[in-house]
C-alpha positions in Angstrom: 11.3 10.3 -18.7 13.4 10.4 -22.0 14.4 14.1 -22.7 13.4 13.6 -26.2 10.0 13.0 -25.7 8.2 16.4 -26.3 5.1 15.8 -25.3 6.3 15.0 -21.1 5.3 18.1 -18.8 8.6 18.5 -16.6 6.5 20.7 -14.2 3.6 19.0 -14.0 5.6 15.7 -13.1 7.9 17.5 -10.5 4.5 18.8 -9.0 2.7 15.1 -8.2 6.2 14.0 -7.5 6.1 16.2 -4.5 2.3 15.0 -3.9 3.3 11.7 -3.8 6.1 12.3 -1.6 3.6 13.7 1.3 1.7 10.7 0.8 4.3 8.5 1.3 5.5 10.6 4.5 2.1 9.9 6.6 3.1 12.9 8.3 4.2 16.6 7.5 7.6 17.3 6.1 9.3 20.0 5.2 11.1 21.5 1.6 14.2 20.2 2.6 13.2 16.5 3.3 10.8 16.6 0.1 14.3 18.1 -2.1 16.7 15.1 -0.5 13.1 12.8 -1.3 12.1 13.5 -4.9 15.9 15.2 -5.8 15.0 18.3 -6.9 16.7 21.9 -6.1 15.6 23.5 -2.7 14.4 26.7 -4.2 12.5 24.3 -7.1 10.7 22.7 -4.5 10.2 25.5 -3.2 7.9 27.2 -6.0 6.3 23.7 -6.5 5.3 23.2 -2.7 3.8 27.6 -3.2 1.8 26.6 -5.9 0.3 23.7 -4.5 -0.4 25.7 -1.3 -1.9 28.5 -3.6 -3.7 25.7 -5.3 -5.3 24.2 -1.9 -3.7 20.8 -2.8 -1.2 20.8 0.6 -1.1 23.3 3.2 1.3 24.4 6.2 1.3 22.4 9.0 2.8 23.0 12.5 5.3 25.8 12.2 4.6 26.3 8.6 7.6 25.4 8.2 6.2 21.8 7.2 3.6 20.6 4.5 0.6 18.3 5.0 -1.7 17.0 2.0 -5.6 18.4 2.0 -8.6 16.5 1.8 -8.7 18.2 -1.9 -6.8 15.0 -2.5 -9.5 13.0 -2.0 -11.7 14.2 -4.8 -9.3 13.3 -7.5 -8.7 9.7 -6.0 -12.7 9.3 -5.0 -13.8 8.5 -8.8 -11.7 5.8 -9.2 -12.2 3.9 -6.0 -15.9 4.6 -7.0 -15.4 3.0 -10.4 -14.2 0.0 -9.0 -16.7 -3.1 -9.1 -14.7 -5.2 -7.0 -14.1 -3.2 -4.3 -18.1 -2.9 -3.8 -18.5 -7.0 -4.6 -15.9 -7.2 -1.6 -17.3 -5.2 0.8 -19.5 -7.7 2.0 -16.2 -10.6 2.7 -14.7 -7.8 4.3 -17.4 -7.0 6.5 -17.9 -10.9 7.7 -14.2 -11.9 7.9 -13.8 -8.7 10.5 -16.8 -9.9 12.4 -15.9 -13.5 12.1 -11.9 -12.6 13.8 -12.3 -9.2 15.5 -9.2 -7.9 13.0 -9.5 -5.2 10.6 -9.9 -6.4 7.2 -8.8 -4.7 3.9 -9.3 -4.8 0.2 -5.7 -3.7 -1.4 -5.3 -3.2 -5.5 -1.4 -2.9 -7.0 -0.6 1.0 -7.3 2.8 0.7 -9.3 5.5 -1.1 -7.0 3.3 -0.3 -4.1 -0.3 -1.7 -2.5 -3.1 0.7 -2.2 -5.9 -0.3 0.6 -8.9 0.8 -1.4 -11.6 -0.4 1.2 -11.1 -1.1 5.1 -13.4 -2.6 7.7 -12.1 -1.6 11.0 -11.2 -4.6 13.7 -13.2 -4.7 16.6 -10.8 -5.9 19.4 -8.8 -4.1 21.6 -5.5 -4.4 19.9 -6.7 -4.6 16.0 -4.3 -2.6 13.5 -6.0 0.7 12.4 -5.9 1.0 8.5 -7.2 3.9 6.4 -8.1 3.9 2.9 -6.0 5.1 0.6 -3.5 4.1 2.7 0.1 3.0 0.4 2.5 0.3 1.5 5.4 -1.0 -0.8 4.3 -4.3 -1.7 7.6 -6.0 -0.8 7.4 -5.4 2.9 3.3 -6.2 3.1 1.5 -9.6 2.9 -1.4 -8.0 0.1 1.7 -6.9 -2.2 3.1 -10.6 -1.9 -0.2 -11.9 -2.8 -0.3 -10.1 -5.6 3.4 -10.6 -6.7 2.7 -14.4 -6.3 -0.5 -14.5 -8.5 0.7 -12.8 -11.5 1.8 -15.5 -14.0 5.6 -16.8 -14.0 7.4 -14.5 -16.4 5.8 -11.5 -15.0 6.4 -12.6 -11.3 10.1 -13.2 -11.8 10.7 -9.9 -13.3 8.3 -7.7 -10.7 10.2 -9.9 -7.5 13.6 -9.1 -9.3 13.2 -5.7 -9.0 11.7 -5.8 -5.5 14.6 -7.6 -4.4 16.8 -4.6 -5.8 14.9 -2.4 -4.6 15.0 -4.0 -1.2 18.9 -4.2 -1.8 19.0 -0.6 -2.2 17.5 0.4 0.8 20.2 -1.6 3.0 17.3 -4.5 3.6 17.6 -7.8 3.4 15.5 -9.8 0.6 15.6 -13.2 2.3 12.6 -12.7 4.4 10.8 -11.3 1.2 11.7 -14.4 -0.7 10.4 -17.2 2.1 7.1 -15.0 2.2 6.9 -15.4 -1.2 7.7 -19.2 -1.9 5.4 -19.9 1.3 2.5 -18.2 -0.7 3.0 -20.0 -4.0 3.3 -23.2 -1.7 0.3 -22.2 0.2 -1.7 -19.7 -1.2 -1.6 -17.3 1.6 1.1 -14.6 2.0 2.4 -13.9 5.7 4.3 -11.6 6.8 5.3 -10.6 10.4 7.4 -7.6 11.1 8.7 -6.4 8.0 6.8 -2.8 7.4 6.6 -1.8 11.2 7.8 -3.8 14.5 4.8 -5.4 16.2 2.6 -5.4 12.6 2.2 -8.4 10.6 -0.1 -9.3 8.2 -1.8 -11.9 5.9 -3.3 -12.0 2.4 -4.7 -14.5 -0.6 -5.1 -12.6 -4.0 -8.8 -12.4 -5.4 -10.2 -11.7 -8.9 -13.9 -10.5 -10.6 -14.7 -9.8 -13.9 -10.8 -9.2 -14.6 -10.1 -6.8 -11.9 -7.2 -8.5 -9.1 -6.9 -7.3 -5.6 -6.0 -9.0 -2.2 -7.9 -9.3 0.9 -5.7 -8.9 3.9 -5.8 -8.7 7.4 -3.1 -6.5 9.5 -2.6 -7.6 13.0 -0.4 -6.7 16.1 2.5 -10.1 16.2 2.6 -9.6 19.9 -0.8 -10.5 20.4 -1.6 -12.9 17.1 1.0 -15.9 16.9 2.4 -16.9 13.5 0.8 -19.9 14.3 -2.7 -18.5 14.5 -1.8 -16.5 11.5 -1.3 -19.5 9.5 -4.0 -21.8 10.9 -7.4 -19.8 11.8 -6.8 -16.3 10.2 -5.5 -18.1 6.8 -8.6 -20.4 7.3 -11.1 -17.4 6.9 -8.9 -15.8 4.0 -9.3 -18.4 1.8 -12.8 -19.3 2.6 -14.4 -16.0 1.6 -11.6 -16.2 -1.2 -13.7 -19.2 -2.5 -16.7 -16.9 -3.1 -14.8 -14.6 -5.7 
């Protein structure tokens, strides 16, 4: 933020910087991996990760030597998953589409240059990818952020998958798979993706829209027991039926 603008709380940023750090973590980390995260001073940090404590926003985990976010969390984020009508209109497509393939099935919105999975029906068989709600993926590396990357009109598109790309540069990864995902889903309509967040998780998506609000539907699953083939043919087949209904 622009030192000139007078109105920007330095504190206050540094502080959800930190809480959005944890969140990104999906497990406990201490001061010095939150300074070298967010690139703040140690003894900065420090006070920040105190006063959150004090605050009952994160607390010590382990050791103590760690910090772990607290379900406080949840009531700031609750409202606005409540607020949103298309998460409750989808809740039904999510609920068939798991029955219909034994997977777990999610709703995901855009959350900045990440995904956020606002509503999850949990899979059924054996070896279906757990999800949680709330959970935060960068939308470069999942099959719901591609959806959404390849719906958004052209202009828009080229500039968000430009700065994925550098992002993805950046981080030492490659961007071709990213851009084959990509072209496959403006070709097709439905973004796969198989082992580009995690080794043995893939995933498919088609992007949705009601009364103005976009999301994907998406459904995770473990590559060594769901074929790319089967992604694209019978998987994809449910996605974009219940799709239809939107």
């Amino acid at each position: 933020m622009p030192n000139e603008d007078r109105q920007f709380v330095d504190a206050l940023a540094r502080g959800l910087a930190i809480l959005e750090c944890l969140s990104r973590a999906h497990h406990p980390i201490g001061n010095r991996a939150i300074s070298d995260a967010v690139g703040l001073a140690p003894s900065t940090v420090s006070r920040l990760t105190h006063t959150l404590c004090v605050l009952g926003y994160i607390r010590p985990a382990g050791t103590g030597r760690t910090y772990e976010l607290t379900p406080k969390n949840l009531a700031l984020g609750y409202p606005v998953l409540a607020g949103l009508s298309l998460r409750d209109r989808a809740r039904p497509n999510l609920e068939a589409l798991s029955k219909a393939t034994g997977e777990t099935v999610a709703l995901a919105i855009r959350d900045g240059f990440h995904i956020t999975f606002v509503s999850v029906v949990q899979g059924t068989n054996l070896v279906s990818v757990r999800l949680a709600t709330g959970g935060r993926l960068r939308m470069q590396v999942s099959a719901a952020g591609i959806a959404l990357v390849a719906a958004l009109p052209e202009r828009e598109r080229r500039m968000l998958a430009g700065r994925l790309r550098a992002d993805l540069t950046r981080r030492g990864e490659p961007t071709d798979v990213f851009d084959s995902a990509l072209d496959s889903c403006l070709a097709d309509g439905v973004a796969v993706v198989r082992n580009m967040w995690r080794p043995g998780v893939g995933g498919l998506a088609v992007p949705i829209s009601f009364q103005g609000e976009f999301a994907a539907l998406t459904i995770p699953v473990a590559t060594g027991s769901v074929s790319e083939s089967d992604m694209r043919s019978t998987l994809a087949d449910h996605l974009l039926q219940e799709a239809l209904s939107f």
